[in-house]
N, C-alpha and C positions, 0 to 999 in steps of 0.2 A: 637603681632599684634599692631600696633600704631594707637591710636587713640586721638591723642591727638592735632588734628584739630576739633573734635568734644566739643563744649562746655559745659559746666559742667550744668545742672538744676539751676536754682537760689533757694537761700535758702527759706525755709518757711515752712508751717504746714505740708507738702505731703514728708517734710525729713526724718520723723521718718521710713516712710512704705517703703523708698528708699533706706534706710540704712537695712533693711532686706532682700532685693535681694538676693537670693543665687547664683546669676549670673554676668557676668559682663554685663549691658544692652548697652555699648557700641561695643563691639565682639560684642554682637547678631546684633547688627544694620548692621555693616558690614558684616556681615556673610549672613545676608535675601539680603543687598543691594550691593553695592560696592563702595571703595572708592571715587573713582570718580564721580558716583550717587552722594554720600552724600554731595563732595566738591562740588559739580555742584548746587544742592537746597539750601545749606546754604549760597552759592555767590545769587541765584537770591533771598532767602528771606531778606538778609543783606542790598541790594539791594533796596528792594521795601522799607524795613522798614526804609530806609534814605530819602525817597523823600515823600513831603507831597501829591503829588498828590494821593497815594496810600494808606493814612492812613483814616479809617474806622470812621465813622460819628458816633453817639447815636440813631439816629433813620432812618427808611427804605428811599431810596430814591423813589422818584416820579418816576414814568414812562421815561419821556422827560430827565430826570437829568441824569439817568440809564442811558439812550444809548450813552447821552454827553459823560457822564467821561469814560465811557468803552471804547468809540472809544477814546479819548484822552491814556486813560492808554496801549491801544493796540500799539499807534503808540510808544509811551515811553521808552516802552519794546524794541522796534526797534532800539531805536537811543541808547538804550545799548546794545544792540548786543545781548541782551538775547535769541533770536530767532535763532540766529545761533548757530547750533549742528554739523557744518563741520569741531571745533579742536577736538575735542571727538572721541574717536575712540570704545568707550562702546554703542552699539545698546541701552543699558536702557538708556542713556543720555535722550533721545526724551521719553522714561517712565517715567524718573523723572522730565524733562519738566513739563510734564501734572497735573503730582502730586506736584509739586511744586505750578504753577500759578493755576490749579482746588483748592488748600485746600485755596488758598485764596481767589479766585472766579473764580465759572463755568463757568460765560457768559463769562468773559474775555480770557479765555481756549479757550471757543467754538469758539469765534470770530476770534482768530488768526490764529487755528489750521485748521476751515474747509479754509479759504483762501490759509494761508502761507503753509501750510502744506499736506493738502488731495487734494486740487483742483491744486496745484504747481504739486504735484508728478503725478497723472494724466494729466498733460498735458504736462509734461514730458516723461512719458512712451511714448508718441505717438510716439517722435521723428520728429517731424515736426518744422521746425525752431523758424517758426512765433509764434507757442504756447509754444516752449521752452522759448522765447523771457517773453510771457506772464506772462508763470511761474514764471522767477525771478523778473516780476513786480509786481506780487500777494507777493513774500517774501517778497519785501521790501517797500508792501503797495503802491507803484504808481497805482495798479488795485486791483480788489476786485473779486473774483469770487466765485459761488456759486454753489452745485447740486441741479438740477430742477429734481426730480422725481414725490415724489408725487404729487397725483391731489386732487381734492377738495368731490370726490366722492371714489376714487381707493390711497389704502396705500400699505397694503400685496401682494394683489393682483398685483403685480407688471404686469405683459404678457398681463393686461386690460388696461393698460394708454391709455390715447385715444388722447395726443398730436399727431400731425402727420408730416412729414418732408418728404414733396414730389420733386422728383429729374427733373428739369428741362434742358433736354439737350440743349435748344437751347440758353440759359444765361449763362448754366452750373453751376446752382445754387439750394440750398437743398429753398424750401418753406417749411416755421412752420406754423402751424397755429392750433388755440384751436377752436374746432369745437360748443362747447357748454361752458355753467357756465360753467357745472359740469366737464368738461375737465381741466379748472384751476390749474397750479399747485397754489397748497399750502402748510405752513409749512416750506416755505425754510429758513433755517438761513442765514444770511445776505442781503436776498431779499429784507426785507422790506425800506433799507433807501441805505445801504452800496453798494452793487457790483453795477460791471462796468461789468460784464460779466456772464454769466449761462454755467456753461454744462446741455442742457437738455436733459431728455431722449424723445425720441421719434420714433414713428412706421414710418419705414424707408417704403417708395412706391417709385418704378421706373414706369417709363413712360409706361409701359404695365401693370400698373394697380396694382401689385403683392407686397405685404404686406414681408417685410424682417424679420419682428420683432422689436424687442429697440435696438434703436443705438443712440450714445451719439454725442451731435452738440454743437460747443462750439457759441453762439447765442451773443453779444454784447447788452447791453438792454441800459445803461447809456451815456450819455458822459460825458467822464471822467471831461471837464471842466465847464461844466456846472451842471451836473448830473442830468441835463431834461434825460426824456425816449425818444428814436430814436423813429420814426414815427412807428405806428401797435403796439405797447407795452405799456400795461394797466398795470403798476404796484403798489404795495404798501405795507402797513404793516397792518399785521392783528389784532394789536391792544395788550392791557395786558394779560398775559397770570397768571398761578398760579405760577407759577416759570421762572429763568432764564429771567428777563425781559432786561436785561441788552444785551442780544442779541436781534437781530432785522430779526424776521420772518417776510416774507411777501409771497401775490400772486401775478401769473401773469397769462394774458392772451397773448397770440400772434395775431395778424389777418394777413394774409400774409406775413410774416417777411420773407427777403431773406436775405439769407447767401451766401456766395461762398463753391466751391465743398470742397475746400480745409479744410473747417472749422467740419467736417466729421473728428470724432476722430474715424480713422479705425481700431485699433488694432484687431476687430473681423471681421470685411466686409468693403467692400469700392466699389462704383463707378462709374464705367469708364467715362470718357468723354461723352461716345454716351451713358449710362444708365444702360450698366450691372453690374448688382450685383456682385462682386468676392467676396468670404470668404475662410478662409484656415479651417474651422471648415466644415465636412462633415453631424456633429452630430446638428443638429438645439436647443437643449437642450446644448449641450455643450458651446458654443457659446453665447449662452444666459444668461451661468451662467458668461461666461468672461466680458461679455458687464456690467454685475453689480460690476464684480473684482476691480472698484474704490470703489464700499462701502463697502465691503467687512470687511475692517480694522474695521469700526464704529462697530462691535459688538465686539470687539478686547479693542479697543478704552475706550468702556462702560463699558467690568467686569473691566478693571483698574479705570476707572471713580467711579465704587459702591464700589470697594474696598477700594479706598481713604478716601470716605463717611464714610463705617465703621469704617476705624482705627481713623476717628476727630469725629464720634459721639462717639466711647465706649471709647475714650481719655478724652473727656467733662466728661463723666459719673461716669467714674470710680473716676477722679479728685476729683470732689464735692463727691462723696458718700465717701472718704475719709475723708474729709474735715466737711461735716455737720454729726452735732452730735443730737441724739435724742435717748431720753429716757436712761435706765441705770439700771445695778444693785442695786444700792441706790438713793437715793434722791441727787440732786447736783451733780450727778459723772453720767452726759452722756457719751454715745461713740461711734462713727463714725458709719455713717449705714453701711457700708462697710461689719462691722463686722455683720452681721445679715444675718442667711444665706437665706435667701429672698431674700433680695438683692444682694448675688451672686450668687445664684439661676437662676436673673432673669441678669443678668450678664456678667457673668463668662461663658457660652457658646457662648457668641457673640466674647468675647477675643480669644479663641479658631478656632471658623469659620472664622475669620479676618486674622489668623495667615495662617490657609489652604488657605482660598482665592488669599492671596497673595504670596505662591507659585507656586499658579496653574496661575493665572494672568500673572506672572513673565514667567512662561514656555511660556505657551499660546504666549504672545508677543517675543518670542526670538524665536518659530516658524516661528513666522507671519514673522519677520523683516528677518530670513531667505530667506523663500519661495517671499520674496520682491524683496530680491535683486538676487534671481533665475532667479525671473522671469521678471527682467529690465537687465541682463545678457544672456536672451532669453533659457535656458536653458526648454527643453522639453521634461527631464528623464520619466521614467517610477515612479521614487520617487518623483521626485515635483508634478506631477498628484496627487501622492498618496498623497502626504504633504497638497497639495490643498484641498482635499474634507475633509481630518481628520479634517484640521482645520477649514473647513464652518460646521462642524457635530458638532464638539469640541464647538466651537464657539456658537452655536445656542442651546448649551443648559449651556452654564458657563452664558450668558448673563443673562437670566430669571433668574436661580440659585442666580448672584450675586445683581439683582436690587431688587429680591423679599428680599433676607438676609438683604442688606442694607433697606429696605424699611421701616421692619418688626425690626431691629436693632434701630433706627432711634429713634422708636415711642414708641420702649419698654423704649432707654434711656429717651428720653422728660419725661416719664411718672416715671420714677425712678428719676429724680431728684423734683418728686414732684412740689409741685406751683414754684416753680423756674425753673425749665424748661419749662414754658410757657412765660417766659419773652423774647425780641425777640431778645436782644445784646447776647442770651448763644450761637447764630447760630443754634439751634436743630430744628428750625423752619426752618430757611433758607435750610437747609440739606435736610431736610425733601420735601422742596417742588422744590428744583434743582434736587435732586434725583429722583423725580416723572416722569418725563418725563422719566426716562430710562427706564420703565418697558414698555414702549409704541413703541419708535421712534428706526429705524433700525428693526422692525419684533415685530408683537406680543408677547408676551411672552410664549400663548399658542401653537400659531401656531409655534414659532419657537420650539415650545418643540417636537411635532408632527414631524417635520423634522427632529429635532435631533432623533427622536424614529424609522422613516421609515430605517432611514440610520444604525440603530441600527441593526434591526430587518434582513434586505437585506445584510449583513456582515455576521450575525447569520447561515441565510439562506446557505450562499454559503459554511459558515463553516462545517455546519451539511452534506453535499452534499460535504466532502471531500476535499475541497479546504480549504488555511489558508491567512489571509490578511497579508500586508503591512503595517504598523503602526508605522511609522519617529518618532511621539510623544508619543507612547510606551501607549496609551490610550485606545486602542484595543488590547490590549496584552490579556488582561481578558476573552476576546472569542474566543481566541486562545487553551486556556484553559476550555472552559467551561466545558466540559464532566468532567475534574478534580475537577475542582471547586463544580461543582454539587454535587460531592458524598463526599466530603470532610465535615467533621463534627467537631462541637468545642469540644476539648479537656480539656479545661483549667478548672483544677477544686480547685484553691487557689487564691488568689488576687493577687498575686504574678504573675502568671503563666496569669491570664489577662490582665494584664501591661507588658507583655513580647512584642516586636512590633513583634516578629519574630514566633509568634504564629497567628499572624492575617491574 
């Protein structure tokens, strides 16, 4: 295996414990990742690490300073083409993207990705000219676009938004309009200063009064040259947050905002000139879940997001508890807390969960980028259905899984590198509070856990009643099995025989 594009450690105090490897940790690196992954992050950190715009201050920046340089570093990124993933032919390319520009900042991640990337690719799917148009102005930053879901009062609760997007046959134009505060959306990232554009959701009414559900309107809020807000459009930023200040959330209101018919992202319903409704979804629940199919990714998105977290906090961690020496056998002869098994104790199971996380992350996303390009290929097997909902089950419970680990990983490290982990250039702070948002944004962590358990338990259900699922991601295999698994008992009665993998 060649790995001799990978660069060697630089020398120092962390040589001795590196020269003890029983492994080669370059194979292993290629073995978790791919070549190409790895040539593709070591180009964009080489990269960042030669331009001063991108080299890293001594102390935190101000608020105003933050969204400065971010937006500057974002467009930078551009004018190196780091943003384009169209010579790559490896689906993780756009994973090690995230992990690349995330381990050296979030916001900067966030800012390009919901634009160039999540708000491109939906208004792509659409197939409609004038938003394909848009799309490739959102990649290359001429536009800025943004998801408008939640509201100021309604988050989980998605089916409650109370934006509304009334259909006017005789303009032939969708009216938005926020009926209340508390209808507001809020929390959008890039709302507050950046886009020139929203996809928002909103309860779709035709002219006989009749409530559709959420449907997604791509709404113009900016001009683009001026960057005043069009008439009806109350926008702004909702100020410093605990983290990620480097991106720019804001709210909006609407008050009669017209749109044209055309700007009606239909992939789930659309219509007609004179006001009827058509949808090719029978099932009103089904349909509903497709209408959210652009967010879909973002809990996808976030266990690789917490997973990154992990492997740069217990990387800090393990580092310095190498490194710092305290107390000792004798007098004068300390040695590494490392060595204390306390401190692998509190440790060495994070090194462990980091290593599972990011197989399971890795599958997770090689699903997702799959059933992607399924279903931009329009493909409407009875297996991509099936692909769809494993991975919104999958999904909605690896996310909690992975933000509460990284959360709870985080704050064990700060707290194991002692008063030196409270200093603010070790990052365990910054980690800590970019991280915090993920336990929150894209679905509760409880309530998404409840989901993943309904879908559990309704599988379970059909299984015990004689029927067996479908399972692309091999994740439901297990209840496929269960009556086996149930009666099956541990056998292993040496140490030996419980380090067997093939006993478990």
């Amino acid at each position: 295996m060649d790995t001799s594009y990978i660069p060697d450690m630089p020398p120092g105090p962390l040589e001795a414990y590196r020269k003890r490897a029983s492994f080669d940790w370059k194979q292993m690196k290629v073995t978790l990742e791919s070549e190409e992954a790895i040539k593709y992050k070591y180009t964009i950190w080489k990269t960042l690490e030669q331009d001063p715009l991108f080299h890293r201050g001594t102390v935190a920046y101000g608020l105003d300073e933050y969204r400065e340089i971010t937006a500057k570093r974002v467009k930078r990124l551009v004018e190196y083409d780091l943003n384009n993933l169209s010579h790559y032919t490896d689906p993780k390319i756009a994973m090690a993207w995230n992990q690349a520009i995330g381990m050296y900042d979030w916001p900067l991640s966030a800012k390009y990705q919901l634009n160039g990337l999540m708000c491109a690719m939906a208004l792509m799917q659409t197939g409609k000219p004038h938003l394909q148009q848009l799309a490739e102005e959102c990649i290359n930053l001429q536009s800025a676009c943004c998801f408008c879901l939640t509201e100021l009062s309604h988050g989980s609760n998605t089916k409650a938004m109370r934006t509304t997007a009334t259909y006017d046959p005789q303009s032939e134009e969708f009216i938005l309009h926020t009926p209340d505060f508390e209808a507001s959306k809020f929390w959008v990232g890039l709302l507050g200063k950046t886009a020139t554009h929203c996809i928002v959701f909103a309860q779709l009414y035709t002219p006989d009064g009749h409530c559709h559900g959420l449907h997604n309107f791509l709404v113009p809020i900016r001009d683009k040259e001026s960057h005043l807000p069009f008439p009806g459009i109350l926008v702004g930023d909702i100020g410093m947050k605990l983290g990620q200040n480097g991106l720019d959330n804001g709210f909006m209101a609407l008050n009669q905002v017209r749109i044209p018919r055309e700007n009606l992202m239909d992939r789930t319903g659309s219509v007609t000139k004179d006001g009827r409704y058509v949808t090719p979804f029978k099932d009103p629940s089904k349909r509903f879940g497709a209408a959210l199919g652009a967010l879909s990714g973002g809990r996808v998105g976030i266990t690789d997001m917490c997973t990154s977290n992990l492997k740069s906090a217990i990387t800090i961690a393990i580092r310095f508890s190498a490194v710092r020496r305290q107390f000792g056998p004798s007098k004068g002869q300390e040695i590494p807390v490392i060595e204390y098994q306390l401190q692998q104790w509190r440790l060495i199971p994070y090194i462990a969960a980091t290593y599972v996380m990011h197989l399971a992350s890795t599958n997770l996303y090689q699903h997702y980028s799959d059933s992607t390009m399924a279903r931009m290929s329009n493909d409407k097997s009875q297996r991509q259905a099936d692909l769809g909902r494993e991975i919104h089950a999958f999904s909605s419970s690896s996310k909690p899984l992975a933000s509460w680990l990284a959360r709870d990983c985080i704050q064990e490290c700060r707290e194991a590198c002692g008063g030196h982990g409270y200093l603010w250039y070790n990052r365990l702070g910054e980690l800590r509070d970019n991280n915090d948002p993920n336990c929150t944004y894209e679905g509760d962590n409880n309530v998404l856990q409840q989901q993943a358990g309904n879908f559990l338990l309704d599988v379970a259900s059909k299984i015990q009643n004689g029927g067996r699922v479908n399972s692309p991601m091999g994740s439901l295999d297990f209840l496929n099995n269960m009556k086996t698994i149930a009666f099956h008992t541990f056998e292993a009665k040496t140490e030996r025989a419980v380090m067997d993998p093939k006993g478990m």
